[in-house]
TORLUM-894559 format. One record per residue (C-alpha): residue number from 1; x, y, z. Coordinates in steps of 0.02 Angstrom, whole numbers, plus 32768, in hexadecimal, padded with zeros to 4 digits. Example, Ala and Ser with C-alpha at 12.3 -4.5 7.8 and 13.67 -1.06 7.14 Angstrom:
+-----+------+------+------+
:   k :   xx :   yy :   zz :
+-----+------+------+------+
:   1 : 8267 : 7F1F : 8186 :
:   2 : 82AC : 7FCB : 8165 :
+-----+------+------+------+
// end
This chain:
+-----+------+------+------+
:   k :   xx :   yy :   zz :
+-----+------+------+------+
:   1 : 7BCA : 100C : C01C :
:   2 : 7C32 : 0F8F : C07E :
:   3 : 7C23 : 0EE9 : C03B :
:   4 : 7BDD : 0E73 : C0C7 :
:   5 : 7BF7 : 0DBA : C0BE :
:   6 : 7B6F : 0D5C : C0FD :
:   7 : 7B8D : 0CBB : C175 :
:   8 : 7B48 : 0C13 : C153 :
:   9 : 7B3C : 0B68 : C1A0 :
:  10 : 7BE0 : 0AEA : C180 :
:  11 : 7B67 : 0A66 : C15D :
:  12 : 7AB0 : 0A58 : C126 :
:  13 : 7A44 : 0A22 : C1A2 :
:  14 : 797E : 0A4F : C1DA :
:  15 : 7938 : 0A6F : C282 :
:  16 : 7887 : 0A21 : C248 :
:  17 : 782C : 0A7F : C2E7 :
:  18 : 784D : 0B15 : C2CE :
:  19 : 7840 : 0B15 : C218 :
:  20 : 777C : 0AC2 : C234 :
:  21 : 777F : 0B54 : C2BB :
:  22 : 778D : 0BD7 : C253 :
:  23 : 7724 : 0B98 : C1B3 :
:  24 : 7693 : 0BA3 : C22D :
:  25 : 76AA : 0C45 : C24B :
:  26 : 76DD : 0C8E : C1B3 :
:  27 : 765E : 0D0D : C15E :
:  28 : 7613 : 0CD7 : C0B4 :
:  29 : 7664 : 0CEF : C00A :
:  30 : 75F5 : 0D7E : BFDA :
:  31 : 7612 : 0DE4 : C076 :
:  32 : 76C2 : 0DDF : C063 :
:  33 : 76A6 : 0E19 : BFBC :
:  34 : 763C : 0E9A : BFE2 :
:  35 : 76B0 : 0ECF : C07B :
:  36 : 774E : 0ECB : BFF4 :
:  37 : 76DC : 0F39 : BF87 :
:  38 : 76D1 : 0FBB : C011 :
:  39 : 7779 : 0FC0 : C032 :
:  40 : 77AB : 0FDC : BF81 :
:  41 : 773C : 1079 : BF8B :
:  42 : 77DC : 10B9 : BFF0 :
:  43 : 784E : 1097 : BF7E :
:  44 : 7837 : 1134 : BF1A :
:  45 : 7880 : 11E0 : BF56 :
:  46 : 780D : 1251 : BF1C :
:  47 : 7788 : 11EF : BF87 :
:  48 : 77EE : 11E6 : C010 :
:  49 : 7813 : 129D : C00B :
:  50 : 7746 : 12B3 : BFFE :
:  51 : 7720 : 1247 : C0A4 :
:  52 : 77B7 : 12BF : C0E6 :
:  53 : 775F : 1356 : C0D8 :
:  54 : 76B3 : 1309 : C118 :
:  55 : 76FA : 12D1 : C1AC :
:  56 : 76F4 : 1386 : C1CE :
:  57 : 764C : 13B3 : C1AF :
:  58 : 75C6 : 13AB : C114 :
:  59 : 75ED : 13F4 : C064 :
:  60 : 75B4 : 1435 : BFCE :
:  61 : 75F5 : 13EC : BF31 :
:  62 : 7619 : 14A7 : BEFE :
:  63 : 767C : 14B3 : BF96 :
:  64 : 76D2 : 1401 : BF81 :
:  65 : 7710 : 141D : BEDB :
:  66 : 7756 : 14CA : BF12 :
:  67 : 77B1 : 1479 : BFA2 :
:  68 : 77EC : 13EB : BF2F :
:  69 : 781B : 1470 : BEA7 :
:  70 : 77BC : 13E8 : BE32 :
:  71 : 7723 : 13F1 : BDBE :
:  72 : 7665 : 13EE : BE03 :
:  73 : 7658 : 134F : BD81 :
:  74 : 76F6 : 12FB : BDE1 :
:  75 : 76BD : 130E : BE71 :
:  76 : 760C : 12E4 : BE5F :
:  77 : 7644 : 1228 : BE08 :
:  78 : 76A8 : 120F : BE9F :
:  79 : 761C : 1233 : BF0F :
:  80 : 75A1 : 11CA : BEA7 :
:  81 : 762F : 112B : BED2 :
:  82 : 7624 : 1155 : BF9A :
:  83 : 7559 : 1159 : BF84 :
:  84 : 7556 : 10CF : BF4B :
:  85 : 75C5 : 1078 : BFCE :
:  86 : 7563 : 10DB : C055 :
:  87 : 75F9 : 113C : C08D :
:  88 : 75A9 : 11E4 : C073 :
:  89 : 74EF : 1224 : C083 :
:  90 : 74A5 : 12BC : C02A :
:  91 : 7418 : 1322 : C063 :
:  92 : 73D7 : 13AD : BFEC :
:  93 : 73B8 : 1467 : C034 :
:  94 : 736A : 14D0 : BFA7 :
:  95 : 73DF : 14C5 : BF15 :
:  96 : 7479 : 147B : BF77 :
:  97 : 7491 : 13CB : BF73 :
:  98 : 7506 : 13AD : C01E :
:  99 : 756E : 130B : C048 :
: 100 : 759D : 12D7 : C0F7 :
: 101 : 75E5 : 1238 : C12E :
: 102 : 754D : 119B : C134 :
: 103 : 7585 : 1166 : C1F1 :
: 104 : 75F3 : 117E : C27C :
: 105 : 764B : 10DA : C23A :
: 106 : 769C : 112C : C198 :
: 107 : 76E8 : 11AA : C215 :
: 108 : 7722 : 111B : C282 :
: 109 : 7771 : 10C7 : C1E9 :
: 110 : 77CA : 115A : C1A5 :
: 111 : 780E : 1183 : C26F :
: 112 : 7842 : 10D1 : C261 :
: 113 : 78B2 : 10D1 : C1C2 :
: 114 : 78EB : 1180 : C1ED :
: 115 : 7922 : 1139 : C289 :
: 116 : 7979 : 109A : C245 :
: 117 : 79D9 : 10FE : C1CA :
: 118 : 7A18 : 117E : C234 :
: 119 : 7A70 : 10E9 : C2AF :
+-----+------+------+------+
// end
């Protein structure tokens, strides 16, 4: 990576409005947490690679560890993490367990960054 230098101001000084302006507005402490806790749910390949092959279309975990080349165990912790942050949904049909993306907004999100990295 290039390194980047970052700009500053040649002397401190604080435009009180819009610093007031934006307090106001900013979101409480614990959503930001629990929004920087979601995000760090993308910071992991393998789950990436997961919400990759959902954006195609529902899955087995038989099938997802075959397309992964990875264990049913693997796979199925990594799942249990997305649950739990409501990226994926299961439904159950007989003996299969399948997992599909929770909302059109995880597919929006994973357009987005695919998007942004390709620029």
């Amino acid at each position: 990576m290039e390194k980047i230098e970052v700009e500053h101001c040649d002397y401190v000084h604080v435009h009180d409005e819009i610093v007031k302006d934006v307090r106001e507005h900013m979101p409480a402490v614990e959503e930001l947490q629990e929004l920087a806790d979601f995000f760090k749910v993308f910071g992991d390949s393998t789950r990436i690679r997961i919400l990759c092959i959902l954006l195609q279309g529902e899955m087995c975990v038989c099938d997802l560890a075959q397309t992964l080349d990875m264990t049913q165990s693997a796979i199925s912790h990594q799942l249990r993490v997305l649950k739990q942050m409501k990226l994926v949904a299961n439904r159950r049909e007989g003996k299969t367990v399948f997992y599909s993306l929770a909302d059109g907004h995880i597919k929006t999100i994973m357009n987005q960054g695919m998007e942004h990295i390709r620029e």
